[in-house]
N, C-alpha and C positions, 0 to 999 in steps of 0.2 A: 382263495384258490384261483391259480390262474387259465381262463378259459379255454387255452388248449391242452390242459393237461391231462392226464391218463381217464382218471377217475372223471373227469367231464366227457369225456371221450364214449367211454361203457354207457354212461346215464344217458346221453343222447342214444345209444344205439337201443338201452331197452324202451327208450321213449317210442322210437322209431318200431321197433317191434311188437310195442303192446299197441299203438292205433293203429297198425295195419299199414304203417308207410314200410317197413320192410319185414320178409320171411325172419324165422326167429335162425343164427347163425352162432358159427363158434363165438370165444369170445377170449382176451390175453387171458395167458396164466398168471399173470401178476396180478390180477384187481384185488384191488383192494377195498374189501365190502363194506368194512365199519364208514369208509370215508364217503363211498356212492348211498351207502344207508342213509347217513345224517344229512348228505346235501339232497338227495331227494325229498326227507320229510323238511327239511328249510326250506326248498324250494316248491314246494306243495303237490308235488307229484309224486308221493311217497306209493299211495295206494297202483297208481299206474304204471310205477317203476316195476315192484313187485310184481305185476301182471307180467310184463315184459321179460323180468328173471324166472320165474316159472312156465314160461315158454320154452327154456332152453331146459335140455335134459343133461343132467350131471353137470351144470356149470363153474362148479367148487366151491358155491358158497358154504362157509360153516351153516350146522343144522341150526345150530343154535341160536345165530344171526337169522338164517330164515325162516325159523317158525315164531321168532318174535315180530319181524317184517311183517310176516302173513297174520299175527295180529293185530296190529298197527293198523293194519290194510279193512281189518273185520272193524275196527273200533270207526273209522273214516265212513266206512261203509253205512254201520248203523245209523251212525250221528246224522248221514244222510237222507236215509228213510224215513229218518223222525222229520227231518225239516219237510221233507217231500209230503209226509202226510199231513205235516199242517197247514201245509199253501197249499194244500188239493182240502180240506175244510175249513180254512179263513175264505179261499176261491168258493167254497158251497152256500159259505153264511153270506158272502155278497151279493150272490149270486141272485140268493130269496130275497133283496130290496134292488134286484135289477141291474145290479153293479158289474161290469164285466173287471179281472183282475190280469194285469197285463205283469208277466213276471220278466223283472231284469237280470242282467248278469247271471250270476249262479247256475240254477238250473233250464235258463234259457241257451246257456254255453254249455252245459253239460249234455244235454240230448244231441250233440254231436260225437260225442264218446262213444266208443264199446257198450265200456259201461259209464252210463250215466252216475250211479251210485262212488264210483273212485273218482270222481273231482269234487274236491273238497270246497265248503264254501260255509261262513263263518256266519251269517243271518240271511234274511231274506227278502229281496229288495223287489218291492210291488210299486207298479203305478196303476191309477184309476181314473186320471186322466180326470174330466169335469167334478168327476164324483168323490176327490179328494176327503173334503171336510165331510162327506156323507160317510163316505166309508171309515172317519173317527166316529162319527157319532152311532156306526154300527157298532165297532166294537165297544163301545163303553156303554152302551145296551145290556150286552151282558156280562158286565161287571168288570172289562179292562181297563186300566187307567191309560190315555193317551198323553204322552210327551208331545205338546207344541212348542218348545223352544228354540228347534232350528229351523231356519228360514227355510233350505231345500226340501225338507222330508219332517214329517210327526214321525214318534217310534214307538212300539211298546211291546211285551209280551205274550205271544199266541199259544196254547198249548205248550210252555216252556222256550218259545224260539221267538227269539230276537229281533223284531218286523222296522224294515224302515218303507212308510209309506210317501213315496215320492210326491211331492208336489210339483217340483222341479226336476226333470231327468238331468239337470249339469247347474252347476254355483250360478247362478245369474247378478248377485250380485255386484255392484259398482262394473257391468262389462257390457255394454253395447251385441258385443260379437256374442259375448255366451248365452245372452238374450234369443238372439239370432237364431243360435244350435237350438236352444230349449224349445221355440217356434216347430225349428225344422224337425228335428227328432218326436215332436208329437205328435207332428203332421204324416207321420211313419205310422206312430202306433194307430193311429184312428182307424188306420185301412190294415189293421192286423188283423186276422178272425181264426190262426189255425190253432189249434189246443192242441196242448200235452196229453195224448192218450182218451182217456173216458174219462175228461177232468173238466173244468172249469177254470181249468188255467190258458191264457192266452199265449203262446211264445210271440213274441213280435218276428217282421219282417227279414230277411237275410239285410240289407240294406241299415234298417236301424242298429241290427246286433252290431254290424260290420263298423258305422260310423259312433254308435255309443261305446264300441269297446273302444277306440283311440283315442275320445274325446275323456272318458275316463280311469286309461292309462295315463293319459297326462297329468292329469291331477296325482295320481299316486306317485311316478316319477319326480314329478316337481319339489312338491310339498310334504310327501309321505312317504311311507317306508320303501317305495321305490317295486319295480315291479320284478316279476318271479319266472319263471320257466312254465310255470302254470300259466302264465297270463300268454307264453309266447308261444303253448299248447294250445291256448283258447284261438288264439290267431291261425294257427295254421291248419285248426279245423275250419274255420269258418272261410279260409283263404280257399279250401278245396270245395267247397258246395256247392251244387248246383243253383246259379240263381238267373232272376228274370234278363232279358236281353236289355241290357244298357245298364242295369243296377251298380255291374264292375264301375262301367265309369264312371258314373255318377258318383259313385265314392271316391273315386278318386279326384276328381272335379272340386266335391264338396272341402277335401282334404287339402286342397290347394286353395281354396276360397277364404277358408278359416283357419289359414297359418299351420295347417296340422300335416303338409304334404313328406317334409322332412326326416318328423319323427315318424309317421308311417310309415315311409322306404324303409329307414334305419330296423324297424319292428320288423317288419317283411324280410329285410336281410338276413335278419336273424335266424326267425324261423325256416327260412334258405338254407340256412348253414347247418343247423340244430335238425332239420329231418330234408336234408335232401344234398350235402355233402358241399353247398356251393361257397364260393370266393367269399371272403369276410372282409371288407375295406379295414382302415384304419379305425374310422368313426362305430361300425359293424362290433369292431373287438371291442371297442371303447364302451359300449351300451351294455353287450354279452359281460363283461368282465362286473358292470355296474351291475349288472340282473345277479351276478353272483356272489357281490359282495354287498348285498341287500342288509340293511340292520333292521333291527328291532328298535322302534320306540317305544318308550313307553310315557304310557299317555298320564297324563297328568291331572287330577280333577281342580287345581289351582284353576280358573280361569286367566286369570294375568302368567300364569309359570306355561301354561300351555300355548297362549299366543306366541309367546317370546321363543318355547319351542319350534313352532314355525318358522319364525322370524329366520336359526339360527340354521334349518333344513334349506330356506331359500339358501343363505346366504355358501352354506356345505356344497349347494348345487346349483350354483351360479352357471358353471361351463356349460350346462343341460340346456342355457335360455338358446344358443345360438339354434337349438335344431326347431324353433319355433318363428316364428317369423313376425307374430305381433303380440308377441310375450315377452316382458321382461323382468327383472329382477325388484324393478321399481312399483310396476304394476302389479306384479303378483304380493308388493309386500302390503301396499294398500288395499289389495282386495283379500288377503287371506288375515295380514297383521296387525294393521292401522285400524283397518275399517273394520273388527271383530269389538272393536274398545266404544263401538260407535254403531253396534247391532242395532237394526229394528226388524220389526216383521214384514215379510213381503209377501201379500196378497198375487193372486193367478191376474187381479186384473192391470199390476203394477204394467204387465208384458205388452197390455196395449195403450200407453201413453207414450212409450220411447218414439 
């Protein structure tokens, strides 16, 4: 679907209306709702589109189309609460050995919403900062088994939802620089202290959220299924908050330090374009058009068939390397494709020998 077309047109305007960047307004007679239905839920803003069509009164859609939406919406919603209750009691079992739980992405981008509950998010990604290896040996206390196998994060199952416990906030493997980030983005969360509500969960800093959400878009862009509307919703809430004086630049500074200034702009652009009607460059359309013609991979439990996967996503998105400036196609094959055949484990204290 090409990014200036009708049906992208509508989806940005109930984007635009369900967060409050604009009054809810008429809308074409022509839309066409099967097509704005399906690329919303592909692009993961299904439950927040539907917020946005239910703002307007009489806007034509079929009934039938929108009380199956408005379930869709209920089913996201739930799925939501479930994870939300179990990171507010995985945050209470930590809590009892001291442990503060610092929550990433998901619903640390989510309490910028309306509603927190319509951004969807598939597990639930914690860091604990020193107390890593303590908070596996809490849960397996009472009777969770913990995944150690990959070098960034342990994972396992909490109350039915999917946990990945950070060790590492970004790949640091075989990379000097992402070394660097992982340093600087912990040195964010240490001085985080505001909680989610009457919880035990910590949201980090505006500044961390700001630079960990571009440092791991890039990774999805690169090597992965490539990033969503959802991600460029995450941005342009976080792009409007109030934050401390100098934090802007500082992010921006950072973004030019560690090769990432480019595809910032380019991300920025977007969401420019997508809730606030401005100028699209060439490279602008180029990204927007990529965000919409996002695929699905599927993953592979081969270990050898799923490198080579990789391998063939570098090679699919080779034109991506130029918006980075000390990334390339060669480096990322050995740090995501070569160097996977050649895994070992990396210890917290690897970070202080480089």
């Amino acid at each position: 679907m090409k990014w200036d077309s009708p049906s992208v047109q509508v989806l940005s305007q109930l984007l635009r209306i369900a967060l409050g960047k604009e009054e809810p307004s008429s809308l074409p007679n022509d839309v066409n709702w099967q097509e704005v239905y399906n690329l919303s839920l592909k692009q993961g803003v299904g439950a927040i589109v539907c917020d946005g069509m239910l703002a307007i009164k009489d806007c034509g859609i079929d009934e039938e189309l929108k009380y199956k939406w408005m379930g869709q919406s209920m089913v996201i919603e739930q799925k939501s609460k479930a994870r939300w209750r179990a990171l507010c009691q995985l945050a209470e079992l930590f809590a009892q050995h001291g442990i503060k739980t610092n929550v990433l992405k998901g619903f640390s981008y989510a309490s910028f919403y309306p509603n927190p509950f319509h951004r969807p998010s598939s597990d639930l990604d914690i860091c604990l900062l020193d107390d890593f290896e303590k908070g596996n040996q809490v849960v397996e206390k009472v009777g969770i088994d913990v995944n150690r196998s990959e070098s960034k994060h342990s994972h396992f199952t909490f109350n039915g939802v999917h946990v990945e416990n950070h060790q590492f906030c970004v790949g640091v493997k075989g990379s000097k620089v992402d070394k660097a980030i992982d340093l600087f983005l912990k040195s964010l969360l240490e001085t985080s202290e505001c909680t989610l509500g009457n919880t035990n969960v910590i949201k980090p800093n505006w500044l961390f959220n700001a630079f960990f959400f571009m440092c791991h878009a890039r990774t999805h862009f690169l090597i992965e299924e490539g990033i969503t509307l959802k991600n460029v919703c995450d941005w342009a809430l976080l792009k409007d908050c109030k934050v401390e004086d100098g934090d802007r630049e500082l992010f921006w500074t950072k973004c030019d330090e560690f090769g990432l200034m480019k595809f910032a702009s380019a991300i920025d652009e977007v969401a420019g374009f997508v809730f606030g009607g401005n100028h699209l460059s060439d490279l602008g359309g180029r990204l927007l058009q990529d965000i919409l013609s996002v695929k699905t991979h599927k993953h592979n439990k081969n270990k050898a068939m799923a490198h080579l996967n990789i391998l063939r996503m570098i090679w699919e998105n080779r034109w991506k390397y130029s918006l980075f400036s000390d990334t390339t196609p060669i480096n990322m094959f050995f740090k995501y494709g070569y160097g996977f055949f050649f895994e070992r484990n990396i210890s917290q204290y690897d970070l202080k020998e480089w």
